[in-house]
C-alpha positions as CSV (number, residue, x, y, z in Angstrom):
1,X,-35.8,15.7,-2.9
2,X,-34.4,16.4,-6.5
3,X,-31.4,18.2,-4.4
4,X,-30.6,14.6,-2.6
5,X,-31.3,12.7,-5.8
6,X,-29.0,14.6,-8.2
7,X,-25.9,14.6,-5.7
8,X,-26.7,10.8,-5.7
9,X,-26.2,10.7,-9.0
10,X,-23.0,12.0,-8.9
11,X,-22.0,9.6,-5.9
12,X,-20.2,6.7,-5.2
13,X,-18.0,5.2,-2.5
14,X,-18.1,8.1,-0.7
15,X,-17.1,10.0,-3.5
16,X,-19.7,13.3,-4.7
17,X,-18.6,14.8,-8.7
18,X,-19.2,17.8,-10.1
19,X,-20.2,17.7,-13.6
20,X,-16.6,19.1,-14.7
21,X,-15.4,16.8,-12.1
22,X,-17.2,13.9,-13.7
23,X,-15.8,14.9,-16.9
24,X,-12.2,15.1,-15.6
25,X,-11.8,11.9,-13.7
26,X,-13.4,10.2,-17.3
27,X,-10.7,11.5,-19.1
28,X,-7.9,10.3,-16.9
29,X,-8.9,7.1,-16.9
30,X,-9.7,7.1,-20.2
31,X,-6.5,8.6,-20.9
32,X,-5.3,5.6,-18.9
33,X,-6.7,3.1,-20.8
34,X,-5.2,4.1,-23.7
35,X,-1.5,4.0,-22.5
36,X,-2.4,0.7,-20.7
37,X,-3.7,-0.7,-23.8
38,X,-0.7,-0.2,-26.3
39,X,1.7,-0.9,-23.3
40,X,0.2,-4.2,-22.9
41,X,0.2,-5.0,-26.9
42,X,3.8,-4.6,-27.0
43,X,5.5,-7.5,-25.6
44,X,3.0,-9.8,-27.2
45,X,2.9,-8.6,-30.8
46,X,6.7,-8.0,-31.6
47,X,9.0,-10.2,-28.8
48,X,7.6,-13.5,-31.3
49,X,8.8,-11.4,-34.3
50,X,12.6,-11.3,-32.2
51,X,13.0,-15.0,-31.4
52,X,11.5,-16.3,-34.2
53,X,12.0,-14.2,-37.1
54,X,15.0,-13.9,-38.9
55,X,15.9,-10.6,-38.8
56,X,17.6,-10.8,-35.3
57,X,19.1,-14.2,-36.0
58,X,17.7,-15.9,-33.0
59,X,14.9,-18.2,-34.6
60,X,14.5,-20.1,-31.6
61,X,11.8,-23.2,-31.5
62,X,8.6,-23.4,-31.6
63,X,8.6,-24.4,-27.7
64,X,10.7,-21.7,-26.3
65,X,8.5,-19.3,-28.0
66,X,5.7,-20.6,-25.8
67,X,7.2,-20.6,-22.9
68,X,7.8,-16.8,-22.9
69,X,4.3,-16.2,-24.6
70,X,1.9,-18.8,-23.1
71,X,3.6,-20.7,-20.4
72,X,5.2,-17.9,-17.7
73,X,2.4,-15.9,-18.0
74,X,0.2,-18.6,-17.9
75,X,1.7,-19.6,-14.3
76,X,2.0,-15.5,-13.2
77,X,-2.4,-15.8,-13.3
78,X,-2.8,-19.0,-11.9
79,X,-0.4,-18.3,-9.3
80,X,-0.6,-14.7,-8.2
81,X,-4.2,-14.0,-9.8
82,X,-6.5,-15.0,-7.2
83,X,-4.0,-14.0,-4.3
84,X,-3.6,-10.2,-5.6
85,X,-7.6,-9.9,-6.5
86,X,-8.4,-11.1,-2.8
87,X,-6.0,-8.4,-1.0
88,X,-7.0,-6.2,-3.9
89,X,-10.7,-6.4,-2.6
90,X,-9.8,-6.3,0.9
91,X,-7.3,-3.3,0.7
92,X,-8.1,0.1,2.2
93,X,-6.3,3.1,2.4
94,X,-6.3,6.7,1.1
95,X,-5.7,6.2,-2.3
96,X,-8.3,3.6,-2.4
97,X,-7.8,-0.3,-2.8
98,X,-6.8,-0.4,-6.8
99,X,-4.4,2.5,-7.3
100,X,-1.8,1.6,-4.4
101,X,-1.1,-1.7,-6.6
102,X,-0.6,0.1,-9.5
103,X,1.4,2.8,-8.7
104,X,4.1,0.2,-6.5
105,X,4.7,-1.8,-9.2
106,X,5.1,0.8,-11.8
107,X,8.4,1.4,-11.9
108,X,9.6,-2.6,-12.2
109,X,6.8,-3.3,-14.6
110,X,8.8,-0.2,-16.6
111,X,11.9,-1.7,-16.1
112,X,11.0,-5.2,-17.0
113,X,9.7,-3.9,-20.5
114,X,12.1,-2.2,-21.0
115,X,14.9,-4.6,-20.5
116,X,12.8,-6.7,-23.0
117,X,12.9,-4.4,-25.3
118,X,16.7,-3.7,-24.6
119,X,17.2,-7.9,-26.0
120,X,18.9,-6.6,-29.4
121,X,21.1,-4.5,-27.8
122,X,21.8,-7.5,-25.2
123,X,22.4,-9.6,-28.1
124,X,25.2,-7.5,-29.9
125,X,27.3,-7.5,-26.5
126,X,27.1,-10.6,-26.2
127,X,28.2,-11.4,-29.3
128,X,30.9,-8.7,-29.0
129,X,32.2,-10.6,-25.6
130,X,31.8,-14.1,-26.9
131,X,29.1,-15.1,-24.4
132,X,28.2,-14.5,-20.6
133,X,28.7,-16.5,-17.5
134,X,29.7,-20.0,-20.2
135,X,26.7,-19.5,-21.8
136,X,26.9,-19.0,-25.8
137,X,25.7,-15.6,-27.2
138,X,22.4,-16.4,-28.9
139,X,21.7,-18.7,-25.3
140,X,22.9,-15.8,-23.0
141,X,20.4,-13.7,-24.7
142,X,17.4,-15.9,-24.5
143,X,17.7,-16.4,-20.7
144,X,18.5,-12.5,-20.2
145,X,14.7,-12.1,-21.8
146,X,13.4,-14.9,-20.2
147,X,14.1,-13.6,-16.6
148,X,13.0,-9.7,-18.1
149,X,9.9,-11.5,-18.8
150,X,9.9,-13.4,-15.9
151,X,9.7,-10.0,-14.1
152,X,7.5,-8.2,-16.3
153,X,4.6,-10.5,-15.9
154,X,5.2,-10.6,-11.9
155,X,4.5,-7.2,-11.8
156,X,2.1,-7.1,-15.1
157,X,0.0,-9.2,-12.5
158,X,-0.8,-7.0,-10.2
159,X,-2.6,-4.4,-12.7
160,X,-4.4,-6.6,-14.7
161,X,-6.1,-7.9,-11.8
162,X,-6.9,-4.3,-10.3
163,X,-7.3,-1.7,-13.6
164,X,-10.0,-3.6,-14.9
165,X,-12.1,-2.9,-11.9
166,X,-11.0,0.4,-10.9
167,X,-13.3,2.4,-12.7
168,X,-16.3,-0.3,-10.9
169,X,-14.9,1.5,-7.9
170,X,-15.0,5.3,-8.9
171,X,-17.7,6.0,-11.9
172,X,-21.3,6.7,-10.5
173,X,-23.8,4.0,-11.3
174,X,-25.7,6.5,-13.0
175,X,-23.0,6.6,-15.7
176,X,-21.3,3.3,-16.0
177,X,-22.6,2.4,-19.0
178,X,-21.4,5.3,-21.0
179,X,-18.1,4.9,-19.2
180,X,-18.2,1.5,-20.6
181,X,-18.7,2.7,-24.2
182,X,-16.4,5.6,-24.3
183,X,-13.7,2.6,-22.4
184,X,-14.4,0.1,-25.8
185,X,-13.8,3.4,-28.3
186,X,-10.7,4.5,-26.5
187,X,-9.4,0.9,-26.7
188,X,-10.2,0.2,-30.1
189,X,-9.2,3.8,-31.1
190,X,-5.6,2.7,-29.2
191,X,-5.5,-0.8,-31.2
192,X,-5.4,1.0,-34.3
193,X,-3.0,3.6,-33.7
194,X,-0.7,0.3,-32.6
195,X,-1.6,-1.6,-35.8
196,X,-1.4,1.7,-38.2
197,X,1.7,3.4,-36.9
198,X,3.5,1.6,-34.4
199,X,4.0,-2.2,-35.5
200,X,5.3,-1.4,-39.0
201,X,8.4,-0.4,-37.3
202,X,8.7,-3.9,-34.9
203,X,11.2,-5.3,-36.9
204,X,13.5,-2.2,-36.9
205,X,12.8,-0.2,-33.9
206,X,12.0,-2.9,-31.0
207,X,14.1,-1.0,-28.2
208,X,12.2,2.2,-29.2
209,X,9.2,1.0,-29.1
210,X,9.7,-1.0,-26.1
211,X,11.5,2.2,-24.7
212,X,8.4,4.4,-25.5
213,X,6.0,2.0,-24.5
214,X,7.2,2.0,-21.1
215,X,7.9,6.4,-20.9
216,X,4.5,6.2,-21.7
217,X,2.9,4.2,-19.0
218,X,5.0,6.0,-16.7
219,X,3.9,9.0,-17.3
């Protein structure tokens, strides 16, 4: 009776841990977590600092800032929230119903952060060719990032609405709770090695950073 109880314990889904099993699949996604966190800080925290600030010599308005900060990804939940939860929920297959949407958008989620974080660099050759397709250089640059952006929340979509819910899907009951706590450390512990070490540098390293961000959620 203890026998059935314990491997229940370690069950869910169809899913039976080990104790070292248990111990391994909380630090991936712990592990996870972290990289997902400072990936997700990124755009948010330094792409203001590029079209408003004046050290890239955008300083676009007030307005256009929103749009790329509130108002596209504003539309990307409204929009393809609900529909990618729903076939989210519904999904099955061998990897399970959450990882499958993570893993296929990966590598244009990478490429859309990274082509944000590639703006100076877009900037400079535009400048150095006089424009692109009629536009001026500082507008050529501001719709190049508006269509990275564009992308990047597109495909940002589709794991926010799964990741948060993944570990719902794989963590025994039994142990949910200090899942959960360990899940708030890891994320704190990642928003202050962002705050600490990382931002300083926004205003002279964004493609690094951006670059980095992106190797790291790859990986």
């Amino acid at each position: 009776m203890s026998d059935t109880s314990n491997k229940d314990k370690y069950s869910i889904n169809g899913l039976t841990y080990t104790k070292m099993g248990l111990l391994v699949m909380f630090l991936w996604l712990l592990w996870g977590d972290f990289c997902f966190t400072l990936m997700e800080r990124v755009k948010p925290a330094i792409l203001p600092l590029f079209l408003m600030g004046k050290a890239y010599g955008l300083e676009v308005s007030v307005k256009t800032n929103s749009i790329f900060m509130a108002i596209i990804p504003g539309i990307a939940g409204i929009v393809l929230g609900p529909i990618i939860s729903f076939i989210s929920d519904r999904h099955r297959g061998p990897r399970g119903r959450r990882i499958p949407f993570i893993t296929w958008t990966m590598p244009f989620l990478v490429l859309s952060l990274i082509g944000i974080g590639c703006a100076p660099w877009f900037k400079d050759h535009f400048i150095q060719s006089g424009g692109f397709l009629g536009l001026d250089p500082r507008m050529a640059t501001v719709v190049v990032v508006g269509l990275f952006v564009s992308a990047f929340h597109f495909f940002d979509e589709f794991v926010n609405n799964v990741f948060w819910y993944l570990y719902a899907d794989v963590v025994p009951e039994a142990f949910l709770g200090r899942f959960l706590a360990l899940f708030r450390i890891v994320g704190n512990l990642a928003g202050f090695v962002w705050g600490w070490w990382i931002f300083p540098h926004a205003e002279t390293h964004m493609p690094h950073i951006f670059i980095g961000a992106g190797a790291l959620y790859l990986f």
